[in-house]
C-alpha positions in Angstrom: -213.7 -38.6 -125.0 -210.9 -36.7 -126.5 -212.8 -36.0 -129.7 -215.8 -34.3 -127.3 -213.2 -31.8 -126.1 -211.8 -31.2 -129.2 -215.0 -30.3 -130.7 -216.2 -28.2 -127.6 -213.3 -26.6 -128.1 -213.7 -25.8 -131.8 -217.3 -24.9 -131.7 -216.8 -22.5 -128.3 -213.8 -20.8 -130.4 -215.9 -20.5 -133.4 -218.6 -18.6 -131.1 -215.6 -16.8 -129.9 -214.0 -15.4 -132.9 -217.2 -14.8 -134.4 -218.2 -11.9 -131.4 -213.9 -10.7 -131.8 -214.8 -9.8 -135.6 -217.5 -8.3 -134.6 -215.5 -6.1 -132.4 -212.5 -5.3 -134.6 -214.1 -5.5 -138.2 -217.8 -4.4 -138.0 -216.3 -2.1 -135.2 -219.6 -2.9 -132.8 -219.7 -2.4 -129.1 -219.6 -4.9 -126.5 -223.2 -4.1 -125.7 -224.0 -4.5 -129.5 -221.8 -7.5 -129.9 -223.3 -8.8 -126.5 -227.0 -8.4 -128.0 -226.2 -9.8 -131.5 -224.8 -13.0 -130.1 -228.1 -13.3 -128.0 -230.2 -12.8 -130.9 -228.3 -15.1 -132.9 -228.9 -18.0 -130.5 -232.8 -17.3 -130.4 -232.6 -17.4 -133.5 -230.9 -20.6 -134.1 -232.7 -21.9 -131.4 -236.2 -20.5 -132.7 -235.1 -22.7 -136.4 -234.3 -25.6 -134.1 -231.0 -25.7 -135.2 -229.6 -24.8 -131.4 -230.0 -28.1 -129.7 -228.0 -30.6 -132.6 -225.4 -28.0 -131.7 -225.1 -28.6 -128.2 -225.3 -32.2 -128.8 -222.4 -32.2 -130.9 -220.1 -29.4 -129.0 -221.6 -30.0 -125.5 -220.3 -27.0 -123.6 -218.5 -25.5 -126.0 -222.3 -24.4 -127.5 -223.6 -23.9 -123.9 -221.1 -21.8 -122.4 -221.0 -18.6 -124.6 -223.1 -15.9 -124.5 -225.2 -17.3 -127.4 -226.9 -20.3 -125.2 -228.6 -17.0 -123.3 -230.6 -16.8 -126.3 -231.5 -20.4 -127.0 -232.2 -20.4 -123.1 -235.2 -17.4 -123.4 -236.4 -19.0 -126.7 -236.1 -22.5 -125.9 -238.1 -21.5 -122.0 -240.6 -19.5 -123.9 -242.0 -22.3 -126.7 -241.9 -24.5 -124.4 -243.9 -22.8 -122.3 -246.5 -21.5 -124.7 -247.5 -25.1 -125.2 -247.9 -26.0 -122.3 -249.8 -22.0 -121.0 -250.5 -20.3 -123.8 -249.1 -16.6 -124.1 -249.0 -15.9 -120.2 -246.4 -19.2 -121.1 -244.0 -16.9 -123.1 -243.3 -14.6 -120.2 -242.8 -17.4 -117.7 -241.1 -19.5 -119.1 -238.5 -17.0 -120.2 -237.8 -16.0 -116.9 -238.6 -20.1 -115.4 -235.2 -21.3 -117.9 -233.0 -18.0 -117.2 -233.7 -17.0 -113.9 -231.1 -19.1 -111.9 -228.4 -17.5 -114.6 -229.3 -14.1 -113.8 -229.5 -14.4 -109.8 -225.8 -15.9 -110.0 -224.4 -13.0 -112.6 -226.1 -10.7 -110.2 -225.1 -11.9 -107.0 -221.8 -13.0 -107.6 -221.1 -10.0 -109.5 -221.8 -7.9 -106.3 -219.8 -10.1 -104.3 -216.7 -9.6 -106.7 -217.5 -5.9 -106.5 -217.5 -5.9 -102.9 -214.2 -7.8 -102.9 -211.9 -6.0 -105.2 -213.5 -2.9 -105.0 -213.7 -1.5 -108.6 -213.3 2.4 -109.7 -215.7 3.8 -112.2 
C-alpha cells in the first residue's frame, strides 16, 4: 500500500515539474503549458501508453491535467468503434462532460463566494 502512494506520488510530481519547466525554462504561458500537457496525454493515450500508466501510479497519472487528454482520446476511440465518426464527437464529450460541468459550476460557486477582482 505504501509503495502505491509512493509511486502516485512520484509519477503526479513528475507531471508536475514537467508543466513548472515549461513555465520557467521554455518561458510558455499557462494557457500554452495548460494545452501542451493536454496534448501530451492524447497523445500518450492515442500510443496506448496512458492506461499502463495509471495502472502503475493510480491517481498520481489521473489527477493532473494530462488525464484531460487521455479522457477526450480515450472517449473518442472508443466511441468510433462502437458509432463510427458521429462516435468521435460523443464520446469526447460522453467521458469529459461530468469534468467540465463540476470545473464550471463549482468554479462559479467559488466566484460567488470570495468574490474575485479582475
Amino acid at each position: 500500500m505504501i509503495a502505491m502512494f509512493f509511486w502516485a506520488f512520484v509519477v503526479g510530481g513528475i507531471i508536475c515539474v514537467i508543466g513548472q519547466l515549461l513555465f520557467d525554462v521554455a518561458k510558455l504561458t499557462p494557457g500554452h503549458t495548460l494545452s501542451l500537457l493536454v496534448c501530451i496525454g492524447a497523445v500518450l493515450d492515442g500510443f496506448g501508453l496512458y492506461e499502463p500508466l495509471v495502472d502503475f501510479a493510480g491517481a498520481g497519472a489521473t489527477i493532473p491535467i494530462t488525464s484531460f487528454g487521455n479522457s477526450l482520446v480515450h472517449g473518442a476511440l472508443q466511441e468510433a468503434e462502437a458509432h463510427g465518426i458521429v462516435g468521435v464527437l460523443t464520446g469526447m464529450f460522453e467521458v469529459t462532460s461530468s469534468g467540465i460541468s463540476a470545473a464550471i459550476i463549482f468554479g462559479f460557486i467559488g466566484a460567488l463566494i470570495f468574490r474575485p477582482k479582475g
